[in-house]
C-alpha positions in Angstrom: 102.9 105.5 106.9 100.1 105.6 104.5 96.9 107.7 104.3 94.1 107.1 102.2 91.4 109.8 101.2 88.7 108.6 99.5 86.1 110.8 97.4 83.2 110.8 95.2 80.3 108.8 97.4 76.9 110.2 97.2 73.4 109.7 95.9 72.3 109.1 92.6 69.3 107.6 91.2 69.1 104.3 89.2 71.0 104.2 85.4 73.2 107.4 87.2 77.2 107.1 87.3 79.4 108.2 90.1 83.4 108.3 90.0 85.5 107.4 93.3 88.5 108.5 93.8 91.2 107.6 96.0 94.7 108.8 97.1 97.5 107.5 99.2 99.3 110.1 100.7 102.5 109.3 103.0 105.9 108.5 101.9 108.8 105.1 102.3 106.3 103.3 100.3 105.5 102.0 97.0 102.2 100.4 95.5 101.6 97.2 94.0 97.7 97.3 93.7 94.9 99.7 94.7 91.5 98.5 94.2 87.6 99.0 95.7 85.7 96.7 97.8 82.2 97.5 99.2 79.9 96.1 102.2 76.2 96.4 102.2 74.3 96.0 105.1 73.9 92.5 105.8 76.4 91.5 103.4 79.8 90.3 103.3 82.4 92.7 101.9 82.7 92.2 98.5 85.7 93.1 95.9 84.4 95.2 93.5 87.8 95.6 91.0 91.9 95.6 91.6 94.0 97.8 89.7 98.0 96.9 89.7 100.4 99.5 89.4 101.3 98.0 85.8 97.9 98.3 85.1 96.4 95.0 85.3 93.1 94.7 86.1 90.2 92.4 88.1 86.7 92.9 88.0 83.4 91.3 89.9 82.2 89.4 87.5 78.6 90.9 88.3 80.6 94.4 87.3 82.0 94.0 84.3 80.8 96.8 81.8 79.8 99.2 83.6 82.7 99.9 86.1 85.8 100.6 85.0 89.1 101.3 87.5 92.2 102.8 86.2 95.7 104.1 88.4 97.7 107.0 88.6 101.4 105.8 89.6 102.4 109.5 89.6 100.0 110.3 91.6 99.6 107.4 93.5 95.7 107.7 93.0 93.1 105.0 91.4 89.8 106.0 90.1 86.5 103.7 89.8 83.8 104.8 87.2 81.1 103.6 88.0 78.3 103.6 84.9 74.3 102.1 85.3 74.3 102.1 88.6 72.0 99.4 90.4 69.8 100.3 93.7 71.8 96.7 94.9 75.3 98.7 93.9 74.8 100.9 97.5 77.1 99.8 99.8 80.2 101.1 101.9 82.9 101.7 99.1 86.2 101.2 100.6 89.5 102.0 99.1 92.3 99.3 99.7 96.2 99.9 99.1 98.8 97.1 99.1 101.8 98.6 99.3 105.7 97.6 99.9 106.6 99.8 103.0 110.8 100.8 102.9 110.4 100.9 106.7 109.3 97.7 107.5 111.8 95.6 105.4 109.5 96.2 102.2 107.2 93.9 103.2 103.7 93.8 101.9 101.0 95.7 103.6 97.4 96.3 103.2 95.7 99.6 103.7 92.1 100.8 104.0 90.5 104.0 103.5 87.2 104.9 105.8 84.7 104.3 103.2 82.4 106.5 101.1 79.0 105.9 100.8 77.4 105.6 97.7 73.1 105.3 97.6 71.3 104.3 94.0 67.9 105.6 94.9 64.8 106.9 93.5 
């Protein structure tokens, strides 16, 4: 019911700033919260910052300051600005969507985009 397109990975160098984006395409559904989590190799995923659809948000504590996440209801897209960026910030960033579905009694459910990778390199 849902799609997620994620964009913006690439590779920057250290003290560089990348922006992710990510859509949920589909239809029946509404959002509660879209946020960004990331997996490094080796590592356990990891939540980098939630973004409610009222516009609450959580960060990593480790992340505070230099990302910032903000939503699009209309548009049903959230954004991550990502500022300083640390070689130890490359990882798998993956988009995640709770979202009530209409066609499943509007029950909760969690939805994940592929991933974009972003490398902090020299």
């Amino acid at each position: 019911q849902v799609q997620l397109v994620e964009s913006g990975g690439g590779l920057v160098q250290p003290g560089g700033s990348l922006r992710l984006s990510c859509a949920a395409l589909g239809s029946n559904f509404r959002i509660s919260d879209m946020g960004w989590y990331r997996r490094a190799p080796g590592k356990q995923r990891e939540l980098v910052a939630v973004v409610t659809s009222d516009g609450s948000t959580n960060y990593a504590d480790s992340l505070k300051g230099r990302f910032t996440i903000s939503i699009d209801n209309a548009k049903n897209t959230v954004s991550l600005q990502m500022n300083s960026l640390k070689p130890e910030d490359s990882a798998v960033y993956y988009c995640q969507v709770r979202a009530i579905d209409y066609r499943a009694y509007g029950r909760l459910h969690d939805y994940w985009g592929q991933g974009t990778q972003v490398t902090v390199s020299s």
